[in-house]
C-alpha angles and dihedrals in degrees: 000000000000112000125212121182116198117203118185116203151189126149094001100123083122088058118029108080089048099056094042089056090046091045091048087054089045105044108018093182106038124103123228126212114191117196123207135213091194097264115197093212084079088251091156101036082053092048090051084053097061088034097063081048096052109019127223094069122117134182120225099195107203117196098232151356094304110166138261088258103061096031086065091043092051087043099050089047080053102053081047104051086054092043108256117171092209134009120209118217115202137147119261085223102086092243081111116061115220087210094073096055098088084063096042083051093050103079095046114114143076102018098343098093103146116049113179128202099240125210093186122047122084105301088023122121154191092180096168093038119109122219094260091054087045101052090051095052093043101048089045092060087042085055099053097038079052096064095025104063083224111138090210124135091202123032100152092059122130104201118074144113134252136211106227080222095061095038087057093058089053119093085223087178086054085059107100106162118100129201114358087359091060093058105049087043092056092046091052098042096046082047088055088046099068091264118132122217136222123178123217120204118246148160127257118193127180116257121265104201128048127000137296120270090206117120131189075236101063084048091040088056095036088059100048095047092051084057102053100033070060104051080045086054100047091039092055087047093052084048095062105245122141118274123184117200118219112266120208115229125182110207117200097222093065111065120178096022129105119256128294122255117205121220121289108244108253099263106171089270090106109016104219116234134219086241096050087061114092126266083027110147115246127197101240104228104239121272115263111270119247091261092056103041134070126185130189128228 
């Protein structure tokens, strides 16, 4: 299975050699693509440094502060135009540890096509967080999970692995939410698309080095996404369509993972394109030009 990590950046020149260093022990064979905001710190001229000394690396500049959202968009059309089977999503940051991905990768294969690195299942941990901090996050994701019909402990996760198969029958351009909304918007809309879910435990520490990217205003939108994908989802529901709830399954051959959720009926939340349907013919993005890309070895 072909591997490709994608690390969005901006400001993380105190970071990103370490992490690049950590993800090549980790995952020998993986690639990484890091995709850069232009940060003025030198952050991709530093990860095209450690690229040219390990291989597999390459840089995405991008030409301004663009959002997690659609640095992880541009990166995943990326990883398909070039062939990846899954794509990893982390923070550059260290919170996520790129020991854990070969777990995270595991699971991954036949129905399972979205596995999410979970807080807050049994092994899972926020070790550095104080209650206060606790009791928002969880009761976000119980929030969510609330109006979503998910049965997912973390939705809000970033770390996580995709299936190249699921990721082609997402109209990744129709995804609009950035930051915690991204992420609940890519689960339910995997979910939607016929993909089941398991969730890993993992542990999530606060970054040492550099500032938080977090804004009142990426809660703020998650929140009032959640709300209204909800009310979509009651109203479609009054309206007599049919709704299938989540079912847990516990398949044998994955030990140590959550349960399994199977994939959310298609319910006009999330209007299913041509193009979201598999063998659909996508137009590849065009591959980065030789001034913006950087590749080891």
């Amino acid at each position: 299975m072909s591997v490709l990590v994608v690390l969005p950046t901006y400001q993380e020149a105190a970071n990103i050699g370490a992490v690049l260093h950590r993800l090549r022990s980790a995952c020998p064979s993986a690639h990484v693509l890091v995709v850069d905001d232009a940060s003025p710190d030198g952050t991709a001229d530093l990860a095209a440094a450690v690229g040219h000394e390990l291989g597999a690396i390459d840089i995405l500049r991008r030409p301004g502060k663009s959002g997690l959202g659609s640095a992880y968009r541009e990166g995943f059309a990326w990883g398909l135009a070039r062939g990846f089977d899954a794509m990893v999503e982390m923070d550059a940051d260290l919170s996520h540890d790129p020991a854990s991905i070969p777990e995270l990768l595991r699971p991954l294969g036949g129905s399972v096509e979205l596995v999410i690195g979970s807080r807050y299942i049994p092994g899972g941990s926020i070790p550095q967080w104080k209650a206060h901090r606790r009791v928002l996050s969880r009761a976000g994701n119980v929030y969510a999970d609330a109006l979503l019909g998910m049965a997912v402990t973390d939705l809000t996760s970033g770390f996580r692995a995709y299936s190249a198969s699921v990721l082609r029958r997402i109209d990744l351009a129709a995804i609009r939410a950035d930051g915690y909304g991204f992420q609940i918007e890519m689960a339910y809309r995997a979910a939607q698309a016929g993909a089941e879910l398991a969730e890993v435990p993992i542990c999530f520490t606060d970054r040492v080095e550099g500032r938080s990217k977090m804004s009142l205003r990426t809660i703020v939108e998650a929140l009032a996404l959640v709300t209204w994908w909800g009310l979509l989802r009651v109203t479609a529901r009054g309206a007599g369509r049919t709704l299938q709830s989540p079912r847990i399954e516990s398949p044998a051959r994955i030990d140590r993972v959550a349960p399994v959720v199977s994939p959310v009926a298609t319910d006009g939340t999330f209007p299913v394109s041509p193009s979201d349907h598999p063998g659909a013919e996508r137009e590849p993005p065009a591959p980065a030009s030789p001034a913006n890309r950087s590749t080891g070895g």
